[in-house]
N, C-alpha and C positions, 0 to 999 in steps of 0.2 A: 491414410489420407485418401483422400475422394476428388479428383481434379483440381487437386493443388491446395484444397480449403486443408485447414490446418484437423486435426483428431476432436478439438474441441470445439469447430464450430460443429462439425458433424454429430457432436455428442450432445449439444446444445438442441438440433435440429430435432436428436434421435426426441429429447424431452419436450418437445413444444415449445422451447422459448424463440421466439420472433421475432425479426429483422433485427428491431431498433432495440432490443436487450442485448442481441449480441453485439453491435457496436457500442455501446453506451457504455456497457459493464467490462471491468477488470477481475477478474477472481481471482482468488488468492495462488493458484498454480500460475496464472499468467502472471501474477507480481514476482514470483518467485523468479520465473524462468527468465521475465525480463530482468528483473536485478541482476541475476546471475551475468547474462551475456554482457549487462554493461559495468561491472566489476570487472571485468577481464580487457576494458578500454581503459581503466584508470592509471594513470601516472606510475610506474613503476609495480603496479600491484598486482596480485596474483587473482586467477579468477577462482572466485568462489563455488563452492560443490552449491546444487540444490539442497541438498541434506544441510549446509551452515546456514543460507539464507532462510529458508524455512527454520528451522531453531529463532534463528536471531529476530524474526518478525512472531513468533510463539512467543518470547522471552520479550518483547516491548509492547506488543498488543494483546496477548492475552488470547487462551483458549477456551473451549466450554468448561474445563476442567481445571481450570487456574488462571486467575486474574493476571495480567502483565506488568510491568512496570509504570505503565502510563494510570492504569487503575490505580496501583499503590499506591503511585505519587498525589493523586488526584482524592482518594478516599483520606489521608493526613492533612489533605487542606492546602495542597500544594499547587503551582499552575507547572507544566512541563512545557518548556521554552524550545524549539527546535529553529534557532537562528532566524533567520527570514523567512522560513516557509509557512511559520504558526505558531501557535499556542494551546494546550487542552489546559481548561479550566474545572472548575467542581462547582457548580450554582442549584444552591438545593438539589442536589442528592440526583443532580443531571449530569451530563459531563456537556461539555460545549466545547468549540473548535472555532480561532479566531485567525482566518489567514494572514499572513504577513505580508510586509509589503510587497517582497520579489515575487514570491508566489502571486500574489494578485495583478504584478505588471503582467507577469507572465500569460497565465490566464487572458489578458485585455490587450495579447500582443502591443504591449509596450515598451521592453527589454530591447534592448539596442542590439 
């Protein structure tokens, strides 16, 4: 680390990416790491290694080397429901993502 900035904004810096990418964007070691730390605040539960959450987002999203669960579902004609947050649909041979409603209060800070 370099006066406090985290390895990867520095890593970011090293590659030319620029202010408003580095705020804007989550990449997938940040999803990771953040899951991770906040699995370990849930109700009774144990926190999760990087190594499971990593799997478990390979195993629902899919890598350059194998389609995910959500592709499956979605390539059979199916839509993959994820409670309030959303929905992935299959519309001509696109995939599409329809928020849901808590997810979009949230978003529009409107969640109480």
């Amino acid at each position: 680390m370099r006066g406090g900035r985290s390895a990867t904004i520095v890593e970011r810096e090293a590659y030319g990416y620029d202010e408003r990418e580095r705020v804007s964007r989550m990449d997938k070691a940040q999803l990771v790491s953040t899951t991770t730390d906040e699995t370990a605040g849930n109700e009774g539960g144990r926190r999760l290694a990087p190594e499971e959450v990593g799997r478990i987002l390979d195993t629902v999203f899919g890598t350059m080397d194998r389609p995910g669960v959500i592709a499956g579902a979605l390539r059979e004609g199916e839509t993959v429901t994820l409670g309030s947050f959303g929905s992935f649909h299959g519309e001509n041979g696109t995939a599409t993502f329809r928020p849901g409603k808590a997810l979009t209060e949230y978003l529009h800070d409107e969640t109480g």
